[in-house]
Structure formats: C-alpha cells, structure tokens
C-alpha positions as CSV (number, residue, x, y, z in Angstrom):
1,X,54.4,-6.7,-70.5
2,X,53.7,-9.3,-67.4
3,X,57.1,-8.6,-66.6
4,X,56.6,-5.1,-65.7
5,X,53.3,-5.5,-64.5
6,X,55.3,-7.9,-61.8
7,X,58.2,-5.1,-61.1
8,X,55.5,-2.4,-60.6
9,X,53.5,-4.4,-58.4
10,X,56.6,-5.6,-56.5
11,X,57.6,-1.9,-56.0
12,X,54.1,-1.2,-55.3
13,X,53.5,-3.7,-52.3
14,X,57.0,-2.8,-51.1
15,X,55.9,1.1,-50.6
16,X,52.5,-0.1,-49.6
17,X,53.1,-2.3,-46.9
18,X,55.7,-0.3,-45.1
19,X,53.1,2.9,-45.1
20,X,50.1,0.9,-44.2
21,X,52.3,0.0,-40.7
22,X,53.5,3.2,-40.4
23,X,50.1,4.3,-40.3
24,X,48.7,1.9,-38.1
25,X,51.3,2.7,-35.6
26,X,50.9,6.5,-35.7
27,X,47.3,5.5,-35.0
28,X,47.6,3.7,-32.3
29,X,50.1,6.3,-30.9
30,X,47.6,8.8,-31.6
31,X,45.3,6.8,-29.8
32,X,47.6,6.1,-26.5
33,X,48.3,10.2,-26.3
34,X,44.7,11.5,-26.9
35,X,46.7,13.6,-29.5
36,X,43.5,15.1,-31.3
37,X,42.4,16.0,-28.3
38,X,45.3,17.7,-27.2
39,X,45.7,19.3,-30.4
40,X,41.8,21.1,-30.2
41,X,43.1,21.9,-26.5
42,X,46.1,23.2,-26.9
43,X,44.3,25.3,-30.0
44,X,41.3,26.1,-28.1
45,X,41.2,29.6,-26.7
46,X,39.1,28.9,-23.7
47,X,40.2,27.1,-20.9
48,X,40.1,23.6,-21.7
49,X,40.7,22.3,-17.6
50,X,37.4,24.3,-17.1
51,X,36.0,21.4,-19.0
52,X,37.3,19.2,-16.1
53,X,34.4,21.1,-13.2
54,X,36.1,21.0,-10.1
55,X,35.0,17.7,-7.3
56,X,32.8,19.7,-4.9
57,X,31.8,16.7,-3.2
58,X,33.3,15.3,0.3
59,X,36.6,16.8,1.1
60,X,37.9,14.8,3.5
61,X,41.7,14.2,4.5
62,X,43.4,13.5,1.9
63,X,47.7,13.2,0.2
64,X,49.1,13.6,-2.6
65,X,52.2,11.3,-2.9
66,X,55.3,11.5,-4.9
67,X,58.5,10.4,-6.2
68,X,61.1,12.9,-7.9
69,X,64.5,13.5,-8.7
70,X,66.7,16.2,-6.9
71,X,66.4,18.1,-10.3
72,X,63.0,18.4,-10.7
73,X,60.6,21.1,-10.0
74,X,57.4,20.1,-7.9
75,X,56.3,23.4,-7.0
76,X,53.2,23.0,-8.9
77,X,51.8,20.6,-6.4
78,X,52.1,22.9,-3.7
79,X,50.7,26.2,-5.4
80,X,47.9,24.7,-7.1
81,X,46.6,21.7,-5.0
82,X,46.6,23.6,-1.3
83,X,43.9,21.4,-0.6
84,X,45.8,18.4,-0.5
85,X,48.2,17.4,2.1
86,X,52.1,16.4,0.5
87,X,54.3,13.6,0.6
88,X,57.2,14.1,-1.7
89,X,60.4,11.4,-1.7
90,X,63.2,12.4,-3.5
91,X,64.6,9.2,-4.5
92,X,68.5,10.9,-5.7
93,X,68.9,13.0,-2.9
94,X,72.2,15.1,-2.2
95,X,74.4,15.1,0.4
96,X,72.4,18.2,1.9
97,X,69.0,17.2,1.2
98,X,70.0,13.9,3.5
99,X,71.2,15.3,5.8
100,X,68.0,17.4,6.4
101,X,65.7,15.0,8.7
102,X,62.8,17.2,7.1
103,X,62.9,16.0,3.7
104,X,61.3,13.0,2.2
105,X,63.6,10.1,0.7
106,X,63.7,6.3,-0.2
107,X,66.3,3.5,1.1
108,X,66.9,3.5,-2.7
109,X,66.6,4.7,-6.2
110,X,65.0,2.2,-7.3
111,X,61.9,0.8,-9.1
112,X,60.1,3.8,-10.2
113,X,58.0,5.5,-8.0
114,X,57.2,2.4,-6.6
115,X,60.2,3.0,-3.4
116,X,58.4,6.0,-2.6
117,X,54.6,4.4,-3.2
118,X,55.9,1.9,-0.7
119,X,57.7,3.9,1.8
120,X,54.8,5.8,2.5
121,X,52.7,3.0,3.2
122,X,55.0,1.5,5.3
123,X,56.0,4.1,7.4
124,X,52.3,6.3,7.7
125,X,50.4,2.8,7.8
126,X,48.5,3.8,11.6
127,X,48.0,7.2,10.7
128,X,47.0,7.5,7.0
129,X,44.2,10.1,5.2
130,X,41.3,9.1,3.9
131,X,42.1,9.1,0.0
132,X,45.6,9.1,-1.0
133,X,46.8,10.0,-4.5
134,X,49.9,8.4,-5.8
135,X,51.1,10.4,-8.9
136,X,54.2,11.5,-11.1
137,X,56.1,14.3,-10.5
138,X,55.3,16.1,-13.9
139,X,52.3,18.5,-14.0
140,X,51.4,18.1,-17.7
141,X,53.1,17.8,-21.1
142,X,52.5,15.6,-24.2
143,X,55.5,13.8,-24.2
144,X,56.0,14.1,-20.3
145,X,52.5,13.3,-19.0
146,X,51.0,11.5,-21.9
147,X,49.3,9.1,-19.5
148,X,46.6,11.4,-17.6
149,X,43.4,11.5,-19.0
150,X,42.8,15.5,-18.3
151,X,42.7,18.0,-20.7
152,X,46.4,18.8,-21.9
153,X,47.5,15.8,-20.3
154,X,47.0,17.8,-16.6
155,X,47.1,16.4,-13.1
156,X,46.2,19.6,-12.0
157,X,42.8,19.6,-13.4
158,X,43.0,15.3,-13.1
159,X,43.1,16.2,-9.2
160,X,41.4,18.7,-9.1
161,X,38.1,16.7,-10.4
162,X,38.7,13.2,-8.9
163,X,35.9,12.2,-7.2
164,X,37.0,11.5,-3.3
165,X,33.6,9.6,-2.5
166,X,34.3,7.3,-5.6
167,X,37.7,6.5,-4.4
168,X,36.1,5.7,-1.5
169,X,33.4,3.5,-2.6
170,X,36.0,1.6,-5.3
171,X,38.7,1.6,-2.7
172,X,41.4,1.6,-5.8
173,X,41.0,4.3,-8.7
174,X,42.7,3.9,-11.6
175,X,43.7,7.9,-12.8
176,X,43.7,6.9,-16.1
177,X,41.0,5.4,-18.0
178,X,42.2,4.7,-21.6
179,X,43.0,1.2,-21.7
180,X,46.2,1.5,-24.4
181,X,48.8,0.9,-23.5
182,X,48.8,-2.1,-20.9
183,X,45.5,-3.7,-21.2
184,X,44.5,-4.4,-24.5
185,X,44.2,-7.8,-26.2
186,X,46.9,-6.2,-29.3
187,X,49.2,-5.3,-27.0
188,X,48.8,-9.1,-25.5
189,X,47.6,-8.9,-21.8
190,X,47.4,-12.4,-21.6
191,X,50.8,-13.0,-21.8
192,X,52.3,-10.3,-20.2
193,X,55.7,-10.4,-20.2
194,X,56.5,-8.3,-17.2
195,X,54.6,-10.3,-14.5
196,X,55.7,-13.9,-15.3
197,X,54.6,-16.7,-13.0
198,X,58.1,-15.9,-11.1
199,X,57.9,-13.1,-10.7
200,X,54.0,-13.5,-9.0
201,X,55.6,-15.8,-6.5
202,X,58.5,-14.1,-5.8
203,X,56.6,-10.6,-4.5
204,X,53.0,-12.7,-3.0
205,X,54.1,-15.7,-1.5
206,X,53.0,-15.6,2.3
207,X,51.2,-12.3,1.7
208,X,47.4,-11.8,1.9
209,X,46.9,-11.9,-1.9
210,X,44.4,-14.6,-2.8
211,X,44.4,-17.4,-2.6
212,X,46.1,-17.4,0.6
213,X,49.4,-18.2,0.0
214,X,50.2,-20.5,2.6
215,X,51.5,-24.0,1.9
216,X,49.4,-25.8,4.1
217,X,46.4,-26.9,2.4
218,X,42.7,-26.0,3.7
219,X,40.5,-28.8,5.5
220,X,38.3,-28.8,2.4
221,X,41.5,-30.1,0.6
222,X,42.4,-31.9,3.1
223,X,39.4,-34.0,3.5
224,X,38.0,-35.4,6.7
225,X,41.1,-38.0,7.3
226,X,42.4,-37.0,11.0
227,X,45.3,-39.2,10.2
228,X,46.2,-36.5,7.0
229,X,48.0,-34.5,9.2
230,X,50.5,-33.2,6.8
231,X,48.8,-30.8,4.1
232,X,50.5,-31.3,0.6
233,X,52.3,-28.3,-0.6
234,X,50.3,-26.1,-3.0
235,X,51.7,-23.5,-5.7
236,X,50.9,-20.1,-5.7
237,X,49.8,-19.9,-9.3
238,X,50.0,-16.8,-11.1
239,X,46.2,-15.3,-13.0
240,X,45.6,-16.5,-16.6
241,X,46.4,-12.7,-17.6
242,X,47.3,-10.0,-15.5
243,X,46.7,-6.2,-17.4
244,X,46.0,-2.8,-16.2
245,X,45.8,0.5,-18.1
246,X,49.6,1.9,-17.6
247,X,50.8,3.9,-15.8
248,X,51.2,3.5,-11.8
249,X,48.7,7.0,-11.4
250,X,46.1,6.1,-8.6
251,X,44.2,6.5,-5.9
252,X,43.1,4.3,-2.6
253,X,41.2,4.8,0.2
254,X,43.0,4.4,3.5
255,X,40.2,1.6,4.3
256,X,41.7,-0.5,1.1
257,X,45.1,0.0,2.3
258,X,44.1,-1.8,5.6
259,X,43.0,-4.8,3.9
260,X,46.7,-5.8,3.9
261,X,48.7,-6.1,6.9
262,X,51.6,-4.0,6.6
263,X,54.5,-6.7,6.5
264,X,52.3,-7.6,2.7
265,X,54.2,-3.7,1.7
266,X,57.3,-4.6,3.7
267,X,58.0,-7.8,1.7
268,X,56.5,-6.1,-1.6
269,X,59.2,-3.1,-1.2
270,X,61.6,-6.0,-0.2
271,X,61.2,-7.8,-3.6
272,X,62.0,-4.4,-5.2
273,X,65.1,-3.9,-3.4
274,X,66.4,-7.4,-3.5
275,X,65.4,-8.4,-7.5
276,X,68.1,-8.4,-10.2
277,X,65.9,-6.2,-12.6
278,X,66.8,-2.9,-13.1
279,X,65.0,0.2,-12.1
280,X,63.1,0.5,-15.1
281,X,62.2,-3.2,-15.1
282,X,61.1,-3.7,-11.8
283,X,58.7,-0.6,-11.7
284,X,57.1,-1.7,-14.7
285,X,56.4,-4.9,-13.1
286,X,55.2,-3.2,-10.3
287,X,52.9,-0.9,-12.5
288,X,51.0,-3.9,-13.6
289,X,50.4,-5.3,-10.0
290,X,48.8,-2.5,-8.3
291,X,45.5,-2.7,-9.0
292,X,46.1,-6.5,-7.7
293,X,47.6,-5.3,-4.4
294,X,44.3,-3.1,-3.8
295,X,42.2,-5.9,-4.2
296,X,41.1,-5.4,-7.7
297,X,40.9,-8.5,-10.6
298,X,43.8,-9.8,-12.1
299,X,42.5,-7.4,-15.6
C-alpha cells in the first residue's frame, strides 16, 4: 500500500510540476502581450482605437522615423499619420532603390533599427523637429507588434494619442509602458546580460554620458596639491542595473537630442558598426541603452 501511494504521488508531482510551469509561463506571456485585452478588442464590435481619443494638444513639427526591409509595406504610415513628417531607411536596399539619391538608407544592415535611429540623428542633427518618433515598421499585429501598448497592439492609434507636450516636458518617452519584458526584477534587470560592463565602456567612453568619461580626474579628486599634476586614470563603471521596458519604440524632443554633441551618436553608431555581435545582438544591446542616451536613469 505505501508503495503505490509513493508511485501515484511520483506520477502525480511529475504531471504537476511540469503544468504548474507551463502555466506560469503562459501567464506571464499573457501578461507581456496584453492578450485579454486583445482578445475583448479584437471581439469588441466598436472601435476599440476610439478608446485611444486622439492628442489635440500642441501640434508642433514633428517625424516619424523608421527602419524596414525592401519587402515591407509602410504605406500605413503615410495614409494614416499625414500629420507627421517621414523618415523611412531601408536598411536592405536594392540595386535600384540605391541608386535613387531620394530614398532613405543605412551604411549597413545592421543592429536593428538602431542604424537608421542613428543615421537620422547624425545626419538631421542642425535641423531636427520638435518631437521625433522612432518606431517599427509594423502597424499592428499580436505576434508582429506585441510591444505597443494601444488597443490591438496599434501604432496608429499609439501615435495618434501621444502626447507631444509630454514628450516635451520628459524629453525621452518610452511608447510602451508595461514593464515585462526588460525591466522586471524576474526577468533579472540587475544583471543584465546584454549591457555588460564592456560593453558600457566600449559605446560611452569619451562621450557625454555621466560621469564624464574623461580619464583625467576632477580637482575635487585631485586635491589642492599643485605638484599632482598628473590625474590618475579613472574607470568608466557601468550602473548597478541597467533595465528598460523593451522594445526600442520612443520618442524625444529635439531639445534632449541637443544635450549630446553629435560626435556622442557618431561614436554610438560607430560601436554598432565595428562590434563582433550580430545584428540581433547588438540592437538588443542598444534597446536597453536608450533611455540612458536621452538622459534618463540607468532603470
């Protein structure tokens, strides 16, 4: 009789525990897709993007930009968003689309969206909007556009209602709100294995992230010695954690840009094109550091 009560319980915990993670992984998907949500949305016969009232605020100059693939459509941006000016790289272009000094593309395919991100900044830096939007190339989906907050997972409607005087007052704008994935203590910000301590020196050294990066120490450290003429060498030290909600969707004003000389978004875009990670790599790396090169805390 103990004998069996042992094999059923063995069996039992060996169903059990396999469930009980399935479960608490469906959940937490769940939770990183807004899927109920969704579902009552995509169920709901009324317009769920009316839920999202339009930003009737301050219009003032403003861009949308973009990276995409040859392949994809982006014709959505320019038939429902009029209002917003375009900057759209294609980062695989074809021989004709090269050739054509009218359309948008990267030095390379690399990175993510990050090349294009860059390359805007870099090249528009005397001459940008007000607001700029840096977004995917995929309107909605559940699968495809998981990540934006709107109703059916919309950057339409997420456009649409960002507030421009917000961004302004914020400077950087996060587009997405829900912290999982990317900056949640179970998905371990504090050891975030993306932005090692490396990597952090590698893409700020001599830029304008704080502390200044420079290897002269200040007179403060120095101390009031005039014969301490040589400052001791000082490591640029990487934050205790480093987390953002995912997924490189945001917007800055043009006055935050500024707060970084442009040779900080040169040698940024240089680390991209230089680093041994791959494309997928290296844009999630840069995912995690944005809200750090708009001047935001480390989480």
């Amino acid at each position: 009789m103990k004998s069996g009560y042992r094999i059923v319980l063995y069996w039992a915990l060996l169903l059990f525990i396999p469930l009980y993670l399935l479960e608490a992984h469906l959940a937490d998907l769940a939770n990183q897709y807004h899927a109920g949500a969704y579902l009552i949305d995509w169920l709901s016969s009324s317009n769920p993007q009316s839920k999202w009232a339009a930003y009737t605020g301050n219009t003032t100059d403003k861009i949308i930009v973009m990276a995409r693939l040859e392949e994809e459509s982006v014709s959505w941006v320019h038939e429902e968003l009029p209002g917003w000016q375009r900057a759209i790289y294609t980062v695989n272009p074809s021989p004709s689309t090269t050739a054509d000094k009218h359309r948008l593309k990267t030095p390379l395919n690399k990175g993510h969206e990050s090349m294009a991100y860059l390359t805007y900044l870099i090249d528009h830096y005397n001459d940008l909007p007000s607001t700029i939007a840096f977004i995917h190339s995929h309107r909605s989906g559940f699968l495809s556009a998981w990540h934006v907050d709107a109703p059916l997972h919309d950057n339409v409607a997420a456009l649409r209602s960002l507030q421009l005087d917000f961004v302004q007052q914020n400077g950087y704008v996060n587009l997405r709100c829900n912290p999982n994935p990317g900056c949640t203590q179970k998905h371990g910000y504090t050891h975030n294995p993306h932005v090692t301590d490396a990597v952090w020196t590698d893409i700020f050294e001599g830029t304008s992230t704080p502390p200044l990066n420079s290897t002269e120490a200040s007179a403060d450290e120095r101390g009031s010695d005039p014969l301490r003429i040589q400052a001791e060498p000082r490591a640029l030290k990487i934050p205790a954690q480093v987390a953002a909600a995912c997924c490189a969707q945001f917007a800055v004003s043009r006055a935050q840009v500024l707060q970084r000389p442009r040779e900080d978004y040169i040698k940024i875009r240089q680390w991209v094109i230089d680093t041994e990670r791959s494309d997928a790599s290296s844009g999630r790396v840069m995912e995690y550091l944005w809200h750090v090169i708009f001047g935001k805390e480390s989480v």
